[in-house]
Backbone as JSON Lines, residues from 0, in Angstrom:
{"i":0,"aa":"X","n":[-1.15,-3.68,-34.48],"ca":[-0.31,-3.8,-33.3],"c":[0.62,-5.0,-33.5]}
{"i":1,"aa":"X","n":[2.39,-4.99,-33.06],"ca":[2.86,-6.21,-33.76],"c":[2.79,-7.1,-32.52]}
{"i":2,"aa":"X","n":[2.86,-8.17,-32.81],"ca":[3.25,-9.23,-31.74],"c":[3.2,-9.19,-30.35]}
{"i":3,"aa":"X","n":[4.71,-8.61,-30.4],"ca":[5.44,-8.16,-29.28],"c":[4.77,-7.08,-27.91]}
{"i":4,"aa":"X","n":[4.17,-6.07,-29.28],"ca":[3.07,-5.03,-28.4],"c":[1.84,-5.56,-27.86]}
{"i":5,"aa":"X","n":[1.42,-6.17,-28.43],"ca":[0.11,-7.11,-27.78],"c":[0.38,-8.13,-27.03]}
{"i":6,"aa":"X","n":[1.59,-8.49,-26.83],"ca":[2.16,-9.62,-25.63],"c":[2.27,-9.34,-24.11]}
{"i":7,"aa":"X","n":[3.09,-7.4,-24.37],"ca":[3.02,-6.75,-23.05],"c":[1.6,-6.39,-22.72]}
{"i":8,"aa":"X","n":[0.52,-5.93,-23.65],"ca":[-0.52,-5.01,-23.46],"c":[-1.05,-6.13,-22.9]}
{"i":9,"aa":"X","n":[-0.99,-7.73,-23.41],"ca":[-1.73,-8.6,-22.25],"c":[-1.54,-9.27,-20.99]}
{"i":10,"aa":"X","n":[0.12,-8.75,-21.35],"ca":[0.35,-9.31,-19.87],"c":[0.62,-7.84,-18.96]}
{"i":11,"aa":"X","n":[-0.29,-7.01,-19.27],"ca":[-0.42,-5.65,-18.4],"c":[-1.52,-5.98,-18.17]}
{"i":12,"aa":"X","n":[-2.56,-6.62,-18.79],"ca":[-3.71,-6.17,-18.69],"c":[-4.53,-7.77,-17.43]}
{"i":13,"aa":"X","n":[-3.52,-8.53,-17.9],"ca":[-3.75,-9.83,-16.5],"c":[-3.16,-9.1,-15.17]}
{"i":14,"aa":"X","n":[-1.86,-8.42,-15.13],"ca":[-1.14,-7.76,-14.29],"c":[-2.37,-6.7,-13.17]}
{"i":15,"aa":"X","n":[-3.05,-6.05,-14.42],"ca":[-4.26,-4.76,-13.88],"c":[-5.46,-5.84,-13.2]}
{"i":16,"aa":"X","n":[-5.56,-6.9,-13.93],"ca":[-6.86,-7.86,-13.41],"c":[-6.25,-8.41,-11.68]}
{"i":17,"aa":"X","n":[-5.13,-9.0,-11.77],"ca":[-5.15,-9.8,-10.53],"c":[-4.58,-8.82,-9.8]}
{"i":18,"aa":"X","n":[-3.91,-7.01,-10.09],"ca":[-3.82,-6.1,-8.49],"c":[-5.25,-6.29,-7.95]}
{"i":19,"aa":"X","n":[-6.32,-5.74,-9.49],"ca":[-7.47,-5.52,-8.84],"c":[-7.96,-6.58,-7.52]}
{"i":20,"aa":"X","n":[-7.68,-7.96,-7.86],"ca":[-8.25,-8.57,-6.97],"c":[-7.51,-9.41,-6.16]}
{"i":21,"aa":"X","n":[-5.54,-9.26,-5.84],"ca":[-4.69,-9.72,-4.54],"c":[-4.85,-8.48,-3.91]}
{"i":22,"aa":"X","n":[-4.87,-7.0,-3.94],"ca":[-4.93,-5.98,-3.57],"c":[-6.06,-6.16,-2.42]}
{"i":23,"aa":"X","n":[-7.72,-6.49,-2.84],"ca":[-8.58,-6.46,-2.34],"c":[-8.46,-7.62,-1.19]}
{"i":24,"aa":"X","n":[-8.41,-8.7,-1.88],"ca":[-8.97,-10.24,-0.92],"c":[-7.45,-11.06,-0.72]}
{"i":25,"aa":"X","n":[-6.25,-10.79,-1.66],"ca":[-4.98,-11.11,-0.79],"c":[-4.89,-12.71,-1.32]}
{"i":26,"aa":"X","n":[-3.54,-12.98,-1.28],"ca":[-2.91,-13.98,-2.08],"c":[-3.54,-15.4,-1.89]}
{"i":27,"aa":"X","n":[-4.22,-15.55,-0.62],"ca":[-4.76,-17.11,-0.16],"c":[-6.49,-17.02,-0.6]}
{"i":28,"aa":"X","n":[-7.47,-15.95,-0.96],"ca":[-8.63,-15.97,-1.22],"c":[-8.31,-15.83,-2.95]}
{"i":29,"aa":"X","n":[-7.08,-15.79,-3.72],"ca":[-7.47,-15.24,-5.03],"c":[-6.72,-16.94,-5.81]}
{"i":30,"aa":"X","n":[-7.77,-17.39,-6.86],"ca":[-7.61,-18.21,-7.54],"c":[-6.89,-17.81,-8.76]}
{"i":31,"aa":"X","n":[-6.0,-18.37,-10.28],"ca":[-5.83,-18.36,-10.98],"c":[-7.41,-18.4,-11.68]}
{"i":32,"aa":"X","n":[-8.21,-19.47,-11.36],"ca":[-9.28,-19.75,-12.12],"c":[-10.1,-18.0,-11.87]}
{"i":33,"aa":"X","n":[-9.94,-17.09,-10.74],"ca":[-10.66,-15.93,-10.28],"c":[-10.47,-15.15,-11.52]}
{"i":34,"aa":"X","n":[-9.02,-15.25,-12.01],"ca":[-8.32,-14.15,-12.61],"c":[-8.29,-14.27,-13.83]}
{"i":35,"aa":"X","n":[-8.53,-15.69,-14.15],"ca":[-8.77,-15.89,-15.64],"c":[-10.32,-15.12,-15.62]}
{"i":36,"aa":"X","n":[-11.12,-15.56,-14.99],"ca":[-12.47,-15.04,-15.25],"c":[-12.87,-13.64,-15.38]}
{"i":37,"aa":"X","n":[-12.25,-13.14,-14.78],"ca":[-12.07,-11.65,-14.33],"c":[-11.55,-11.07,-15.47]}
{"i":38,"aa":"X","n":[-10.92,-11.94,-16.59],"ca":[-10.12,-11.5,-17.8],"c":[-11.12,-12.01,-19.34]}
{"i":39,"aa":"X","n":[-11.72,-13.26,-18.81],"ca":[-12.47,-13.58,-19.88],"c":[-12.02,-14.4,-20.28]}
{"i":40,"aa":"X","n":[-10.94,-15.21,-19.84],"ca":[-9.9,-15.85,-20.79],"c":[-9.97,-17.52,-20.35]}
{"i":41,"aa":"X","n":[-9.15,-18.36,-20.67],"ca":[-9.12,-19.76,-19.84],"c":[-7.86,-19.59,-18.76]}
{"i":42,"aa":"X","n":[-8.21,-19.97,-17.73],"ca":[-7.12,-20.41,-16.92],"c":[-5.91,-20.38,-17.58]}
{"i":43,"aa":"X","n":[-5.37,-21.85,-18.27],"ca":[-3.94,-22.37,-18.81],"c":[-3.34,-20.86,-19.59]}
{"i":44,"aa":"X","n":[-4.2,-19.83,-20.06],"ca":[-3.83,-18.75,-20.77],"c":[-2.67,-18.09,-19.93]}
{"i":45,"aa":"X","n":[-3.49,-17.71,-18.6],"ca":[-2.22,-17.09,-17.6],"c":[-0.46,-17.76,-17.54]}
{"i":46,"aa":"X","n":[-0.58,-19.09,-17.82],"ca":[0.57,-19.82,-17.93],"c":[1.72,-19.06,-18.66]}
{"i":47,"aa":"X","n":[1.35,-18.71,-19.66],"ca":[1.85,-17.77,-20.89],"c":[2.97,-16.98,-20.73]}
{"i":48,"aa":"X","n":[2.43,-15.85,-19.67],"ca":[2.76,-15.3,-19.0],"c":[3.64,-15.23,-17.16]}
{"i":49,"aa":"X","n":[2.92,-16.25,-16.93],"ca":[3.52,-16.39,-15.66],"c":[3.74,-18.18,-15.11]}
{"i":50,"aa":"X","n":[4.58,-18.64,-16.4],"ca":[4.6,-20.03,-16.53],"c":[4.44,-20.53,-14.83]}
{"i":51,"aa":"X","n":[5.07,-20.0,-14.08],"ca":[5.64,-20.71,-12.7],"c":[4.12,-20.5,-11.81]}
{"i":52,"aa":"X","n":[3.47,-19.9,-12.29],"ca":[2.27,-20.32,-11.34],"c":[1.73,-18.81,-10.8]}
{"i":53,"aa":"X","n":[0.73,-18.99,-9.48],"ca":[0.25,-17.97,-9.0],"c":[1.56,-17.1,-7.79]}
{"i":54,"aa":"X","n":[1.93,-17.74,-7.75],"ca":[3.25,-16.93,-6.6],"c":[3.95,-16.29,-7.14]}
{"i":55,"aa":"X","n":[4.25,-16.6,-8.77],"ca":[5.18,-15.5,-8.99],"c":[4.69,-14.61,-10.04]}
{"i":56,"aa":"X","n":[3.28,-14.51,-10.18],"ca":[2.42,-13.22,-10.33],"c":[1.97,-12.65,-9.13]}
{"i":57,"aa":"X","n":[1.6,-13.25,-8.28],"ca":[1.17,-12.39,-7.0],"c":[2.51,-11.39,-6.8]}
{"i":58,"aa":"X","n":[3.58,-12.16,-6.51],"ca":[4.95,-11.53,-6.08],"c":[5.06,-10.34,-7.39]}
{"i":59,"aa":"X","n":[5.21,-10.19,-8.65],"ca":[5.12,-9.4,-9.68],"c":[4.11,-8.36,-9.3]}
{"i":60,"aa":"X","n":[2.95,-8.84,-9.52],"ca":[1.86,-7.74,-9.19],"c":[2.04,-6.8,-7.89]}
{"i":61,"aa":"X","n":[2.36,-7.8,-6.47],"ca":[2.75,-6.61,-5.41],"c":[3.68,-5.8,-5.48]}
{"i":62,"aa":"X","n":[4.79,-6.11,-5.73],"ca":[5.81,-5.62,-6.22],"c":[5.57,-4.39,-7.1]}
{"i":63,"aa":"X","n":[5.3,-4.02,-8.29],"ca":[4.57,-3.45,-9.04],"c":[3.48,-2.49,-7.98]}
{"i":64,"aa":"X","n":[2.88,-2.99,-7.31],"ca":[1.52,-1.75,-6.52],"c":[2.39,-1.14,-5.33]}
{"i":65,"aa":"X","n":[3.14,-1.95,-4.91],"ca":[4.26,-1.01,-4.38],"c":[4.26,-0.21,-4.51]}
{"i":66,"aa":"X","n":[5.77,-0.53,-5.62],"ca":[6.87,0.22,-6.04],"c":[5.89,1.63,-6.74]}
{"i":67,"aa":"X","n":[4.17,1.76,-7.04],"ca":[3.51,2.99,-7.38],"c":[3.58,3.17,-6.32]}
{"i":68,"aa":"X","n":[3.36,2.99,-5.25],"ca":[3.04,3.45,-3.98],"c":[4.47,4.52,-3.22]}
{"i":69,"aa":"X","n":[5.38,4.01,-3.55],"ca":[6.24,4.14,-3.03],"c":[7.2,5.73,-3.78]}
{"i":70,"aa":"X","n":[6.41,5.56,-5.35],"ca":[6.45,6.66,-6.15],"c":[5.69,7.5,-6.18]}
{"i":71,"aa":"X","n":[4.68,7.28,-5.53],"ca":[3.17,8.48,-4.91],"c":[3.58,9.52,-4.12]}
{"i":72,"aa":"X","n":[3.85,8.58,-3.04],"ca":[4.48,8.74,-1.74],"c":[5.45,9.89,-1.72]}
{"i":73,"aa":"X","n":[6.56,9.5,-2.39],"ca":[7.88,10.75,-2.48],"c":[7.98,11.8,-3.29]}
{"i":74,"aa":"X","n":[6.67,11.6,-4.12],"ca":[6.68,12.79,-4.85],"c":[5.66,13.42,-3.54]}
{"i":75,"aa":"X","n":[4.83,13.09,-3.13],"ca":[4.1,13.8,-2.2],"c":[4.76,14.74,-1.01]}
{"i":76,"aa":"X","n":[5.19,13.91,-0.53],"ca":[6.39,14.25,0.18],"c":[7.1,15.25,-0.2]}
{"i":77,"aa":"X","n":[7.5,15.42,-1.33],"ca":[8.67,16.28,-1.83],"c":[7.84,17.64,-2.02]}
{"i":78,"aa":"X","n":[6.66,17.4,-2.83],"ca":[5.8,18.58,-2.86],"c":[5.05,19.41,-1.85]}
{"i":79,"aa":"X","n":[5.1,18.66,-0.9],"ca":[4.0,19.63,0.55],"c":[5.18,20.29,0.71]}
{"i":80,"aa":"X","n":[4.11,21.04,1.67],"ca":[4.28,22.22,2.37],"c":[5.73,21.79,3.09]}
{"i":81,"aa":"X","n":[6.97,22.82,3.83],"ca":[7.23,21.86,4.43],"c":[6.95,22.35,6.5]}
{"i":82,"aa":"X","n":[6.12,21.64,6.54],"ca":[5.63,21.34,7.75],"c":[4.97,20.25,8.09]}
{"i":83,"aa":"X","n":[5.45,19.37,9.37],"ca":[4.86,18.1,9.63],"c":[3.52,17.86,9.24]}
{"i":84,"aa":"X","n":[2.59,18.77,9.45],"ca":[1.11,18.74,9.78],"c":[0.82,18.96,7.88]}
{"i":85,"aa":"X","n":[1.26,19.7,7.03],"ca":[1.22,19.26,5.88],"c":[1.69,18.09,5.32]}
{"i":86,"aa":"X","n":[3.06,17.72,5.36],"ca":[3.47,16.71,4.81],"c":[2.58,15.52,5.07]}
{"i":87,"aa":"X","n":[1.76,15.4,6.08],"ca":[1.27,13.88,6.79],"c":[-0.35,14.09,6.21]}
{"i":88,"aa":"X","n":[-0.4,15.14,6.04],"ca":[-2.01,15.75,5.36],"c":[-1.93,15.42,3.67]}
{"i":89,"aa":"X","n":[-1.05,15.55,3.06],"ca":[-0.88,15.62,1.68],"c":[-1.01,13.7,1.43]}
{"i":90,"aa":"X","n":[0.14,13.5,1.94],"ca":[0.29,11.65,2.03],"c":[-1.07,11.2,2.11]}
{"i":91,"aa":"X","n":[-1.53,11.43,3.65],"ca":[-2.77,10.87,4.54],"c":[-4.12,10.84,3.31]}
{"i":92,"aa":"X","n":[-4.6,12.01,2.62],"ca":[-5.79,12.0,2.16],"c":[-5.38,11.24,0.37]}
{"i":93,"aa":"X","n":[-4.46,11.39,0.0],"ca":[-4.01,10.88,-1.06],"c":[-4.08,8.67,-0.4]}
{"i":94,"aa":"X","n":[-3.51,8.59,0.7],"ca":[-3.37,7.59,0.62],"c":[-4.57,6.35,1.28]}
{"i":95,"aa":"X","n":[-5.67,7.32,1.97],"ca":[-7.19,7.19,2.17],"c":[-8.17,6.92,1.04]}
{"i":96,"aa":"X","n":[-7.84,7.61,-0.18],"ca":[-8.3,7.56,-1.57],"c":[-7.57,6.2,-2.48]}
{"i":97,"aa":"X","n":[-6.83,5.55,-1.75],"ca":[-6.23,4.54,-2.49],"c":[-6.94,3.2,-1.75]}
{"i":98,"aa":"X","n":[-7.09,2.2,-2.29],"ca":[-7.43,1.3,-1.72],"c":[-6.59,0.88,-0.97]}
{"i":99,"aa":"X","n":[-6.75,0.21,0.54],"ca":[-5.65,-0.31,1.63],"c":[-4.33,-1.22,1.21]}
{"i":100,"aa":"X","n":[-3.23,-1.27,1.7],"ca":[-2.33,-2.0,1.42],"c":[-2.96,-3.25,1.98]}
{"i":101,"aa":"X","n":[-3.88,-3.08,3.15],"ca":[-3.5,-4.55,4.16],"c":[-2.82,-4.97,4.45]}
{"i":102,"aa":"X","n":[-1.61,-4.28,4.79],"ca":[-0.28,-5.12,5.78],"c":[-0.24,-6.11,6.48]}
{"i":103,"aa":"X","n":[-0.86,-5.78,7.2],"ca":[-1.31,-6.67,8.3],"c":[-1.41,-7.96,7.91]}
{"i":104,"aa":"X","n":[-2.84,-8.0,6.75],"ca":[-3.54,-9.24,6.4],"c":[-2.18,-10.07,5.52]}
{"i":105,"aa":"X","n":[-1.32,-9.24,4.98],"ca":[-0.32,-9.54,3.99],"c":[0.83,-10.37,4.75]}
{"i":106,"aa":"X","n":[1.0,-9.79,5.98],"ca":[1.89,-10.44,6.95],"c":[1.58,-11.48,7.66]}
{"i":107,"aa":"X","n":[0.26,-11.38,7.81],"ca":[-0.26,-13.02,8.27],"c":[-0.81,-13.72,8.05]}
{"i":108,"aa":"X","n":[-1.05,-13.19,6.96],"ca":[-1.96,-14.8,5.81],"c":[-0.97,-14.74,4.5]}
{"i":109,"aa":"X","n":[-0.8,-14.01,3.77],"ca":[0.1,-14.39,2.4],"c":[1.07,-14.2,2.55]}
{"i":110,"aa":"X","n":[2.29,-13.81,3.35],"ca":[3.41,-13.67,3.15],"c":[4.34,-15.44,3.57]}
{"i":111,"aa":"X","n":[3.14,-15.82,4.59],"ca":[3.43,-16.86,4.79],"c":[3.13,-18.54,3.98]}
{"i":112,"aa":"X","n":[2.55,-17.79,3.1],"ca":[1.81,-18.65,2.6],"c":[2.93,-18.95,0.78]}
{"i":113,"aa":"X","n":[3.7,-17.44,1.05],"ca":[4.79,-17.89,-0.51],"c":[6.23,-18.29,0.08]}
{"i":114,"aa":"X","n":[7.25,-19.14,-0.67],"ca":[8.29,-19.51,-0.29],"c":[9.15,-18.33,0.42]}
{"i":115,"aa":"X","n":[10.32,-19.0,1.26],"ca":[10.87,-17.89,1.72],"c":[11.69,-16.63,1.35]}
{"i":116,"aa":"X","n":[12.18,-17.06,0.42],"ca":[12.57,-16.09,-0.3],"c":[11.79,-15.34,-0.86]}
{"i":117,"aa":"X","n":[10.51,-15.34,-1.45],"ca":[9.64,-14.3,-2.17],"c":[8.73,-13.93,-1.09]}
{"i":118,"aa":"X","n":[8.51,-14.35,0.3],"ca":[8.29,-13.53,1.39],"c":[9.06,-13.07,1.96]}
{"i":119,"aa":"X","n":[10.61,-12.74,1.6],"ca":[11.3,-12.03,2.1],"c":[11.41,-10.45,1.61]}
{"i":120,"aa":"X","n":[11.4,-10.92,0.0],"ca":[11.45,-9.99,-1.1],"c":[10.22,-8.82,-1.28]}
{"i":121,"aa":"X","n":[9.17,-9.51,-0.63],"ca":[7.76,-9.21,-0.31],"c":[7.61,-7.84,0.84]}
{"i":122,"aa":"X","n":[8.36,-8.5,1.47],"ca":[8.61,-7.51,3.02],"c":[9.42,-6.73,3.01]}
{"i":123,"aa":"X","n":[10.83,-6.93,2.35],"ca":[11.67,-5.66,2.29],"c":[11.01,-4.58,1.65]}
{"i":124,"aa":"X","n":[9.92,-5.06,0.61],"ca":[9.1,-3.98,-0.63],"c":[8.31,-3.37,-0.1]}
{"i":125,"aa":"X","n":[7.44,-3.86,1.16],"ca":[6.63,-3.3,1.75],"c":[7.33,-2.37,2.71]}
{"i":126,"aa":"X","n":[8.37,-2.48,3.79],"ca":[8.76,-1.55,4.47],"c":[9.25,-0.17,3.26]}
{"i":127,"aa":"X","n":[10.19,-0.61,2.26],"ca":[10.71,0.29,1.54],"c":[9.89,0.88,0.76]}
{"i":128,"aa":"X","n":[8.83,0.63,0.17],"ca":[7.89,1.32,-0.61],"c":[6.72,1.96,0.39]}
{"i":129,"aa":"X","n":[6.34,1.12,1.59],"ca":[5.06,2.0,2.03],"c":[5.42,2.49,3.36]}
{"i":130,"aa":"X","n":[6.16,1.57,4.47],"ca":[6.53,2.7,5.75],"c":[7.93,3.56,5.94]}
{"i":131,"aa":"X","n":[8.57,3.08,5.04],"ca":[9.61,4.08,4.95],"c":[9.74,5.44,4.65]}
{"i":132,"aa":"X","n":[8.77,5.71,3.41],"ca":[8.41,7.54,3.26],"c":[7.97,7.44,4.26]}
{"i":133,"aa":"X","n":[7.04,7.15,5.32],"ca":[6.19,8.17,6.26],"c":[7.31,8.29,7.6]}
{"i":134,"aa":"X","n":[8.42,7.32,7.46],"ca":[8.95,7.49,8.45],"c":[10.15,8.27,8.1]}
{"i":135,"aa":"X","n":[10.24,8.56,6.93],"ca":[11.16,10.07,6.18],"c":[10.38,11.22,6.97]}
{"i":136,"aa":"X","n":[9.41,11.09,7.27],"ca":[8.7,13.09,7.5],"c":[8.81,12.75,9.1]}
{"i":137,"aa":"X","n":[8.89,11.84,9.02],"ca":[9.12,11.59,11.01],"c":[10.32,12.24,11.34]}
{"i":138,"aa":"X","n":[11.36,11.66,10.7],"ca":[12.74,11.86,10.35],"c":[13.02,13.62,10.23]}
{"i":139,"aa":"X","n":[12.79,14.07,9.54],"ca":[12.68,15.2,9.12],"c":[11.97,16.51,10.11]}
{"i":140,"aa":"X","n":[11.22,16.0,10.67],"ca":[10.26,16.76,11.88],"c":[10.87,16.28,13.33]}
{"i":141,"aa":"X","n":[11.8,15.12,13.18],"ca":[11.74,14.56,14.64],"c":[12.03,15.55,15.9]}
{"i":142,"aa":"X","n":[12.87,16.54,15.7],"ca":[12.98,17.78,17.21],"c":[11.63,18.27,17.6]}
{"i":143,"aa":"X","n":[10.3,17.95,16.99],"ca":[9.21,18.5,16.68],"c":[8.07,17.3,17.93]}
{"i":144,"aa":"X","n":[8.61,16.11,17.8],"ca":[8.06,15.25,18.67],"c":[8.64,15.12,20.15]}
{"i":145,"aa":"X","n":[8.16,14.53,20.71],"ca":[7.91,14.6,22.35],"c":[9.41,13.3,22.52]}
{"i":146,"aa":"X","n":[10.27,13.47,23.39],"ca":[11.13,12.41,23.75],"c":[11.15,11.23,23.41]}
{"i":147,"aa":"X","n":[9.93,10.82,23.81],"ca":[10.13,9.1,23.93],"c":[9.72,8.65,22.38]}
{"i":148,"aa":"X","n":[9.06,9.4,21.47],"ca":[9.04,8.81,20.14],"c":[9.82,9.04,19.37]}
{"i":149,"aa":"X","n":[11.12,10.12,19.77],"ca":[11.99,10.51,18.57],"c":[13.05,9.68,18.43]}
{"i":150,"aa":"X","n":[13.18,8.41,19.11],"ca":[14.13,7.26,18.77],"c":[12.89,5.89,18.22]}
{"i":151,"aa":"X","n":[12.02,6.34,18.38],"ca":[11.17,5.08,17.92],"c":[10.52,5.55,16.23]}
{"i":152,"aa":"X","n":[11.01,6.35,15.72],"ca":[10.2,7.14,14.49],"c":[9.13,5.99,13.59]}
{"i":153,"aa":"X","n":[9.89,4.46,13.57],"ca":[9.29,3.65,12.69],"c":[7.76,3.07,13.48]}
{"i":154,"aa":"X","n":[7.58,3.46,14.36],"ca":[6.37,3.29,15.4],"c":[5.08,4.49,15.17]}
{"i":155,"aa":"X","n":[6.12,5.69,15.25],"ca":[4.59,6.5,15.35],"c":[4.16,6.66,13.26]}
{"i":156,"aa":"X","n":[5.48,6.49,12.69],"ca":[4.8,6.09,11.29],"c":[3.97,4.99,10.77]}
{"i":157,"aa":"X","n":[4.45,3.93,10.92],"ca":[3.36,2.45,11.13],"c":[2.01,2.46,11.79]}
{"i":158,"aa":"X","n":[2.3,3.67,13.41],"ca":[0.75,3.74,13.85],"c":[-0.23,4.2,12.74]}
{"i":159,"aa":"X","n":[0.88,5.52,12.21],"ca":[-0.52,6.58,11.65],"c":[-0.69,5.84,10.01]}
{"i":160,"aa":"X","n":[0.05,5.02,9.73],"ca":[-0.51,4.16,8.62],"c":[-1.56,3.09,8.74]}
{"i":161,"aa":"X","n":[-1.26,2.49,9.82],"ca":[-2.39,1.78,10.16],"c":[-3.47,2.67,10.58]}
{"i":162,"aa":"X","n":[-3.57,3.82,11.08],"ca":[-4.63,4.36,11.09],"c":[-5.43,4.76,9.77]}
{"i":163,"aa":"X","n":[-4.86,5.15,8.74],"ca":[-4.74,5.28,7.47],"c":[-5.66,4.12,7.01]}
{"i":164,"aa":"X","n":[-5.33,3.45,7.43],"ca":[-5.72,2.33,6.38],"c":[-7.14,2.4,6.91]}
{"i":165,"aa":"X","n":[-7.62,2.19,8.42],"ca":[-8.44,1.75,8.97],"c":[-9.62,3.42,8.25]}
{"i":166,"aa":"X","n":[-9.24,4.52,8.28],"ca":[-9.92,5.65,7.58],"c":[-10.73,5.36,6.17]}
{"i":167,"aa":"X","n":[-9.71,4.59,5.35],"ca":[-10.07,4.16,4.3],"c":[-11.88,3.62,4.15]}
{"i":168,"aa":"X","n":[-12.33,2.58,5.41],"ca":[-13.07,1.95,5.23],"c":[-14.49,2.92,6.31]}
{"i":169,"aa":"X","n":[-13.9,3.61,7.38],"ca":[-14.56,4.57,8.22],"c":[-14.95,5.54,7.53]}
{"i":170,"aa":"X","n":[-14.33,6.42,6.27],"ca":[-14.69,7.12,5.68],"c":[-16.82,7.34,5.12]}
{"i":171,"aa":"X","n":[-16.7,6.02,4.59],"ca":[-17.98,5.93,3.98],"c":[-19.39,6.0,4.83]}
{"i":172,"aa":"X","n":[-18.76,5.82,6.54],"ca":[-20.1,6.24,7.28],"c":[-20.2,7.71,8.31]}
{"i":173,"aa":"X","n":[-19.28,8.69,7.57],"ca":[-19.52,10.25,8.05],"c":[-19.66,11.13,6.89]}
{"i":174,"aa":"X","n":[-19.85,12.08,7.48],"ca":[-20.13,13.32,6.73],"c":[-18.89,14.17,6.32]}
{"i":175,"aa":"X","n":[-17.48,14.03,7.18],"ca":[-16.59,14.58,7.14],"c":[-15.7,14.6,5.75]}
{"i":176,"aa":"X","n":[-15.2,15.19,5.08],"ca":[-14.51,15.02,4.11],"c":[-12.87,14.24,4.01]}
{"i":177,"aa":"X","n":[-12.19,13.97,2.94],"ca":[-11.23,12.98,3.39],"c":[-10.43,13.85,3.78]}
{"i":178,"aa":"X","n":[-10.11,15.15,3.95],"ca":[-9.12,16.68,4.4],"c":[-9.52,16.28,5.88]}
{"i":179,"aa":"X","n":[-10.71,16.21,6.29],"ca":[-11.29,16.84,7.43],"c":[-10.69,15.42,8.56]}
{"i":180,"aa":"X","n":[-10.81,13.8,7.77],"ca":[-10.99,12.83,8.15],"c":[-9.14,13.1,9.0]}
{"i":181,"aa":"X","n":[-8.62,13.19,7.75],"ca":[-7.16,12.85,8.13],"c":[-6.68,14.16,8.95]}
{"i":182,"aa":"X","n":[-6.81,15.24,8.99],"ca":[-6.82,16.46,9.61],"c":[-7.07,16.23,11.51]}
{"i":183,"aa":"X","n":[-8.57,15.08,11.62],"ca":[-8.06,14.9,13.07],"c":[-7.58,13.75,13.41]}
{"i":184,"aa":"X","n":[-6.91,12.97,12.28],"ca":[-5.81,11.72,12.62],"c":[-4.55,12.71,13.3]}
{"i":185,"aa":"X","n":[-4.11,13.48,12.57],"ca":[-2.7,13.98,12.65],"c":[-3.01,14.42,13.89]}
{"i":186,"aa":"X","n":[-3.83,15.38,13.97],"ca":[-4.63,15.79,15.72],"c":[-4.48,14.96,16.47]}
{"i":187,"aa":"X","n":[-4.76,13.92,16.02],"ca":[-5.1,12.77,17.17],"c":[-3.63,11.71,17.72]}
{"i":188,"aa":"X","n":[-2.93,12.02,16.22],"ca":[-1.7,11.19,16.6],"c":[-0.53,12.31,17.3]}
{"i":189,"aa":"X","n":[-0.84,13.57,16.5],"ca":[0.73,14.18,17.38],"c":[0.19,15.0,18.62]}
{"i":190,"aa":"X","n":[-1.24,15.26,18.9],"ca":[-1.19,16.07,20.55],"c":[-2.22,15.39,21.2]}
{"i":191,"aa":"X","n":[-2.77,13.93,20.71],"ca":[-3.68,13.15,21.6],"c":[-5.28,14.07,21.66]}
{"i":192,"aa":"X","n":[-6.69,13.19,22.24],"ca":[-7.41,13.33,22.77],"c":[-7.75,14.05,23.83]}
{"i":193,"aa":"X","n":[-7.09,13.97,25.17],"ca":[-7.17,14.52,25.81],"c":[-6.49,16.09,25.92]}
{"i":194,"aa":"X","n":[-7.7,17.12,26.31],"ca":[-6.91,18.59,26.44],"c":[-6.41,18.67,27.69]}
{"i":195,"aa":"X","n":[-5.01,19.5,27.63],"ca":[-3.96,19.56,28.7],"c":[-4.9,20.71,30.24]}
């Protein structure tokens, strides 16, 4: 292998170590010293690669789990069925099977926690890579929803992602399958609980 090829393959392979673990526990619980260990390697090694420190691998690495995300997403999209209740079914159980973005946790513990500019860069990536497809099938279905949400589309997409996410971790204490799980999200988000 020359040089050059074993330079990327290791700085893919620190890249694969620290999604595994900003993905999980998020930019303020994850050490350089975590990620060296996690690699086998010494600390100062990561330098190598990401001379400027842990912010601008965190920022690389999210960026990167994105921008897959965001390429999941539109091919999914593009491939369902086309009907609301598919399109949000295809996304939904595909994106239940992925480990959580944590938005949330991302918006109020690490985004604040990197300079402003690479929490800016941070956030445009996140709307554009993860709530923007779902608010494409909103878009696309909107004559299909009830008045008052068809000017708010980026609301009932963000809800049913955050519901999404929260499935992710609910999953592991039913019997239901991840079809079945997300099957009465969509139930639950486009005609409610209560029968008319």
């Amino acid at each position: 292998m020359s040089k050059k090829a074993n330079q990327i393959s290791s700085k893919d392979a620190v890249l694969n170590a620290a999604e595994q673990l900003f993905t999980v526990r998020g930019y303020t619980a994850v050490t350089l010293k975590h990620i060296a260990e996690k690699l086998g390697i010494k600390q100062a090694s990561l330098y190598y690669h990401f001379p400027l420190g842990k912010e601008d691998l965190y920022v690389e690495v999210m960026l990167r789990h994105l921008e897959h995300r965001r390429v999941a997403l539109e091919s999914l999209i593009s491939r369902a069925e086309p009907t609301l209740e598919s399109c949000l079914l295809d996304v939904g159980v595909w994106l239940i099977q992925q480990p959580p973005l944590n938005g949330g946790r991302m918006t109020m513990s690490d985004l604040p926690e990197l300079s402003s500019d690479k929490a800016a860069q941070l956030q445009e990536a996140m709307y554009r890579c993860a709530f923007a497809p779902l608010e494409t099938i909103f878009i696309r279905y909107r004559d299909q929803l009830k008045g008052q949400f068809q000017d708010d589309l980026g609301f009932i997409g963000g809800t049913f992602l955050c519901s999404l996410e929260a499935l992710y971790s609910f999953r592991q204490y039913g019997s239901k399958t991840d079809e079945e799980l997300v099957a009465n999200l969509i139930e639950l988000v486009l005609r409610g609980a209560i029968s008319p």
